[in-house]
N, C-alpha and C positions, 0 to 999 in steps of 0.2 A: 259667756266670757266675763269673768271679773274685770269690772268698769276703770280699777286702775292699770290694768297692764298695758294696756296698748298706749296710756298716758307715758307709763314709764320708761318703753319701750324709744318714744319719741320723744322723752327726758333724755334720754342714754344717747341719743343723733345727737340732739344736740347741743348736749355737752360733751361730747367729742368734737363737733365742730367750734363748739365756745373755745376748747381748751387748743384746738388747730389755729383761731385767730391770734388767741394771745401768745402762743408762741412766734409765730411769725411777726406777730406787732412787735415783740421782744427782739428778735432774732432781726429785724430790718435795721435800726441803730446801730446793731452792730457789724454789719454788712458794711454799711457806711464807717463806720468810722476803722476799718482793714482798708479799704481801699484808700480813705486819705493817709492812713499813717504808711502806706507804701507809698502814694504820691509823694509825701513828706519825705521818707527817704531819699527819693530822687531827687526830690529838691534840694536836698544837703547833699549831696554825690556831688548833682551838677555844680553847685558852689564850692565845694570844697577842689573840684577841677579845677574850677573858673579862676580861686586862689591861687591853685599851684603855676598858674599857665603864669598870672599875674606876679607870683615869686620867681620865677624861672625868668621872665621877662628884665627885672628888677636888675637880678645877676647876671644877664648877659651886658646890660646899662652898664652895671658895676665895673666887668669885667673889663668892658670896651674904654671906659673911663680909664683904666687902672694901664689900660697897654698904653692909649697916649701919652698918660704923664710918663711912662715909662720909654716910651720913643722920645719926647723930649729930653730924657735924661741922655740916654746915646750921642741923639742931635748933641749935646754938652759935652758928653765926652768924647768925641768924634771933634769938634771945634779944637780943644783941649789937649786932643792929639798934635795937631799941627804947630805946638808951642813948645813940646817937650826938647828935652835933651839928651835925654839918655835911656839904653834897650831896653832899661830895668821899669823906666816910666813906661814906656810905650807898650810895654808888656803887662802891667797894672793896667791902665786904660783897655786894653784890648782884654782881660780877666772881668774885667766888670761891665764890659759889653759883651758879652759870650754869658754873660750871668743874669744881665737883665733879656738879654735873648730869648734865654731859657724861662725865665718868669713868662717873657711873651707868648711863647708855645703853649705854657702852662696855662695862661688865660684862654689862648684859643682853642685848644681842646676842650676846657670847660663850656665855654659860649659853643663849640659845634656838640658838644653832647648835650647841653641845652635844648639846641634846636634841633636835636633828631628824636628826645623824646617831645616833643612841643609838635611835633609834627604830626605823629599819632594821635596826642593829647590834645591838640587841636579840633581832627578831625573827630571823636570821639566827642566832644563838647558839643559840636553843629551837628550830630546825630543825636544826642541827649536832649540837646535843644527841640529839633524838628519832635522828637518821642512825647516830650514834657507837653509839648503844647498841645500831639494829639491825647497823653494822657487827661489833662487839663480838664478837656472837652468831653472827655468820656465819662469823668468823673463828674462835672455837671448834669450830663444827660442823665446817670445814673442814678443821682441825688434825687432828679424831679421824678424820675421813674417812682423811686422808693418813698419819697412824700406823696404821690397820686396813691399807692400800694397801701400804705398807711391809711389815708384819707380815706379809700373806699373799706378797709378791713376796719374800722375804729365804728364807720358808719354802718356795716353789717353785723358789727358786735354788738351794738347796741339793738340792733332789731331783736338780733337772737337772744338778746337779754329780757326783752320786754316779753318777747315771745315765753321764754322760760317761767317769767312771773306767772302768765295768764297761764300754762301749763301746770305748774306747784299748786296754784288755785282751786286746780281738779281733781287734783291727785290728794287720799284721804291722809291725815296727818300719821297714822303711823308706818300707812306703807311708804309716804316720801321719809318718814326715818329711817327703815330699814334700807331701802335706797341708797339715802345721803351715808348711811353707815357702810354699807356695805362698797360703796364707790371711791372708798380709801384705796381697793386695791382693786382698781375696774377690770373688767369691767360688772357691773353690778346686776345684771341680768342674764343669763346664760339661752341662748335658741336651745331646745333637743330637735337637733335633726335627724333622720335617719335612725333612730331610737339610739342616741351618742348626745351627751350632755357637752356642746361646746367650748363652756367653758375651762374643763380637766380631760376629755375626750373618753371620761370613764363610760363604757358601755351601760345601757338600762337595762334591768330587765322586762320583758314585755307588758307585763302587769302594770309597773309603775311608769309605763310608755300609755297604758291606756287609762291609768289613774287622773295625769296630767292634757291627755288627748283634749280636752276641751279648756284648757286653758280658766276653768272654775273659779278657780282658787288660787291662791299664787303659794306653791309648792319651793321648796329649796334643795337644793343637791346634798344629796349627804358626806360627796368628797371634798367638794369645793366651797361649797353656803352660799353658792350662788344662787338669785331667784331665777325659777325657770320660765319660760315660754317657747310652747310646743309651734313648731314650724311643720304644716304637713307636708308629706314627701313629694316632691315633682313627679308629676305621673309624666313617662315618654310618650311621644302622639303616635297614634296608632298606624302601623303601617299599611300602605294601601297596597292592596295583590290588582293587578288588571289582567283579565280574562279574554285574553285573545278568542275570537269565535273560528 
């Protein structure tokens, strides 16, 4: 067997596993930072709730404000009545209290349609609330999860880095070029199993299944330019007959 192939062979593991760390090391920041920018949303919902209950509240104050001075005014002209002299006064007086009346309805339907959305709007706030605090908490858990996940992948990266060196080491320099060239579009070693070139699935022909059979030389496909490495075929285990006497 030619003394690089099985080096490159376990070049090719693992830089497949190298290139599986760094993606997930990549792919963990972003994890986190999806689920805070939805926590964040919720944070701005809840507040932006929390405002309106807080505006709605304001306007029913307002409102409530606005009927008093507005029954005082009556209380005025109700005293004011009792001074008049004539149907045509009495008649005024009684037009401007039939008008501030109406402004009074006018405020308390405003304050009761306040507090019928405020009512939902409330409850929905003390569900957001109780949600927020279990989000909170998940989103913590989640965070140490994916910094432990980090920590132990950055620590396994570096072995398999090191490992990689002492590997290149043994491997001669032009066949780690052909390699490092050919693994632009991995993967850069092809098995022939079953006399089928793995890597383009183009059938061999027999000859060039038994050119390759010992793994010699390091051979290349002529569809693909893949290097090859011949895998022999799994033999079934034989079955066993039992002979009743």
């Amino acid at each position: 067997m030619h003394p690089d192939l099985p080096l490159l062979l376990e070049l090719q593991s693992l830089d497949v596993e190298i290139a599986r760390l760094n993606g997930e090391i990549a792919s963990l920041p972003k994890h986190i930072a999806e689920i805070e920018t939805r926590l964040k949303f919720h944070v701005e919902q809840l507040d932006s709730d929390r405002k309106t209950l807080a505006a709605h509240y304001k306007e029913r104050k307002d409102c409530e404000k606005e009927i008093v001075v507005i029954r005082e005014k009556i209380s005025k002209y109700r005293d004011q009545m009792t001074a008049v002299k004539t149907n045509e006064q009495y008649r005024a007086f009684q037009q401007e209290i039939e008008f501030a009346e109406g402004h009074i309805r006018q405020f308390e339907d405003k304050i009761l349609e306040k507090m019928v959305l405020d009512e939902g709007l409330e409850s929905a706030v003390k569900k957001a609330e109780a949600a927020l605090n279990a989000e909170k908490a998940e989103v913590e858990k989640e965070k140490k999860v994916v910094s432990e996940r980090t920590r132990q992948d950055e620590t396994e990266l570096a072995a398999k880095k090191k490992h990689r060196e002492e590997l290149v080491s043994k491997i001669s320099e032009r066949s780690y070029c052909e390699y490092t060239r050919l693994s632009r579009k991995p993967p850069a070693i092809a098995e022939i199993r079953n006399g089928t070139c793995q890597g383009c699935r183009v059938k061999l022909r027999p000859q060039v299944v038994n050119e390759v059979r010992s793994n010699s030389t390091i051979r290349y496909c002529e569809s693909c330019h893949r290097m090859w490495f011949y895998v022999a075929p799994e033999v079934a285990p034989a079955s066993i007959t039992i002979h009743h006497s």
